[in-house]
C-alpha positions in Angstrom: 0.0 0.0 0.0 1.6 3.4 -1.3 1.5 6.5 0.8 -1.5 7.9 -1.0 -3.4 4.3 -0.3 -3.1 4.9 3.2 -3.8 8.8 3.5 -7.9 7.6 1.2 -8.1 4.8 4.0 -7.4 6.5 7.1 -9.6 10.1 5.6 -12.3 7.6 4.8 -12.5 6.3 7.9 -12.3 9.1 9.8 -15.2 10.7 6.9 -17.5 7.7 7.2 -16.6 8.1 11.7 -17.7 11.7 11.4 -21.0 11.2 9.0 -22.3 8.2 10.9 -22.4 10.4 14.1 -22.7 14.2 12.9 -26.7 14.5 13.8 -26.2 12.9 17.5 -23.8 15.4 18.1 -25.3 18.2 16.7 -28.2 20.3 17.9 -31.0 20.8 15.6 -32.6 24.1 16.4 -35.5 23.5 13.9 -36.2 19.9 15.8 -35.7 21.6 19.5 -38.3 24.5 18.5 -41.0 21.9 17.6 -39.8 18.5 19.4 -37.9 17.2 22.6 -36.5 14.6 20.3 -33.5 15.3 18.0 -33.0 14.4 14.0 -30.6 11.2 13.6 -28.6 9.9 11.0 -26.7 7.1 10.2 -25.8 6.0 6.7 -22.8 6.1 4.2 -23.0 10.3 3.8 -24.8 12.7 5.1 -26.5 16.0 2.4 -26.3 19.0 4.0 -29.9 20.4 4.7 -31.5 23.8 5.7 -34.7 24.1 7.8 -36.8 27.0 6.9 -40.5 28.8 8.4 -42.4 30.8 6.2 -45.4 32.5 7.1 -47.5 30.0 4.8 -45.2 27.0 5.1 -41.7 25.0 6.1 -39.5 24.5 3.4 -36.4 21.9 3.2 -33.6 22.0 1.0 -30.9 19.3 0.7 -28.1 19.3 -1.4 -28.4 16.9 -3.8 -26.0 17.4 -7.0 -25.7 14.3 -9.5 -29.0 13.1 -8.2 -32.2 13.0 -10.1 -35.6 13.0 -8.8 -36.2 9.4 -9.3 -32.8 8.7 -6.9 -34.6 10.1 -4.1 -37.7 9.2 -1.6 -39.6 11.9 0.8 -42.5 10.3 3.7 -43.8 11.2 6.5 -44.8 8.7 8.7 -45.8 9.7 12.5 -44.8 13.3 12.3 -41.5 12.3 11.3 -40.1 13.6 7.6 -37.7 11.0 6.2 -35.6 11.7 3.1 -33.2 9.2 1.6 -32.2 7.8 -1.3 -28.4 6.7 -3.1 -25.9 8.6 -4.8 -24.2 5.6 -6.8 -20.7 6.1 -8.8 -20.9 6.4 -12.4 -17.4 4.4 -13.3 -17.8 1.6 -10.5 -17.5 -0.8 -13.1 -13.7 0.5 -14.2 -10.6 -0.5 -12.7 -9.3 2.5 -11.0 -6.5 4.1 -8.3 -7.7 7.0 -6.0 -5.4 9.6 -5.0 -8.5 12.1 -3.5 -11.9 11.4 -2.9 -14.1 14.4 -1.8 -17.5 13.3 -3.1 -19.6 10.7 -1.5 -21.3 8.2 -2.7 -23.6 5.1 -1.1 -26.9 5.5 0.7 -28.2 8.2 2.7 -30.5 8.8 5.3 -31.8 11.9 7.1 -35.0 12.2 9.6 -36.7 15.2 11.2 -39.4 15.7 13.9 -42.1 18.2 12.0 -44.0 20.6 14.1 -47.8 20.0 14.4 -48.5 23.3 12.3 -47.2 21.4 8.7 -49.8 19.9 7.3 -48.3 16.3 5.6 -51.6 16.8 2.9 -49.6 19.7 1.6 -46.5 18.4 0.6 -44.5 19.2 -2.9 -41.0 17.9 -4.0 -38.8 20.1 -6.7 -35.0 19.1 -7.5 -33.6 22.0 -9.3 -29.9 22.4 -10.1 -28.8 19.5 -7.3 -31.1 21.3 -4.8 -34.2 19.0 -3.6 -37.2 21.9 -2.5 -39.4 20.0 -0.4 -42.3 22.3 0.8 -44.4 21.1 3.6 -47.1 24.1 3.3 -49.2 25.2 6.8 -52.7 24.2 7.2 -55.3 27.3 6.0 -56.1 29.8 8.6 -60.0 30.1 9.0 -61.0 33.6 10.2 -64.5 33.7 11.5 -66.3 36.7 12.3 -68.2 37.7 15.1 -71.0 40.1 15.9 
């Protein structure tokens, strides 16, 4: 094993160390606002996400270059919203040698508490230029008179 070998081994593990246990470290503001329990993650990489409140809705972006729209699957199941999906290498098939890997590839997994005011019946997914949109709009606000 040459010099560069063992630099890719020892930053993958260390990578792969870091991504399997960045969300239990982490404090998720957007999950503490609206839930005592925290997002988690484990899987081979980890998209970088923003949490966002609108007025009218919550929006989610994840970075998602490469990835089309059909690599990637959004539920909700108890209150939870689970994104994940698989970035897979185009060349896997060729005989190659590494001397830097920055991008990752393999599965992914991300999970967040919503808060009760996001209405799961309102949900739309957009990937535009490697960005996944995923608005979860706010449930109609009924304004009743009285006199």
């Amino acid at each position: 094993m040459n010099g560069f070998e063992i630099g890719f081994k020892t930053a993958e593990i260390k990578s792969n160390i870091r991504n399997r246990f960045e969300s239990i470290n982490d404090e998720d503001q957007f999950t503490n606002k609206y839930s005592e329990r925290k997002s988690f993650t484990i899987s081979d990489w980890s998209p970088r996400v923003d949490l966002i409140e609108y007025e009218d809705e919550f929006l989610v972006k994840v970075d998602l270059p490469g990835l089309d729209i059909e690599d990637v699957q959004v539920k909700v199941d108890s209150g939870i919203l689970i994104i994940f999906g698989e970035r897979r290498d185009s060349d896997q098939n060729r005989k190659k040698v590494y001397y830097r890997v920055e991008r990752q590839f393999g599965a992914f997994f991300r999970s967040f508490c919503l808060p009760s005011t996001a209405s799961v019946n309102r949900i739309i997914n957009e990937l535009k230029n490697g960005v996944l949109y995923i608005h979860l709009y706010k449930p109609n606000k009924v304004l009743v008179l009285i006199k």
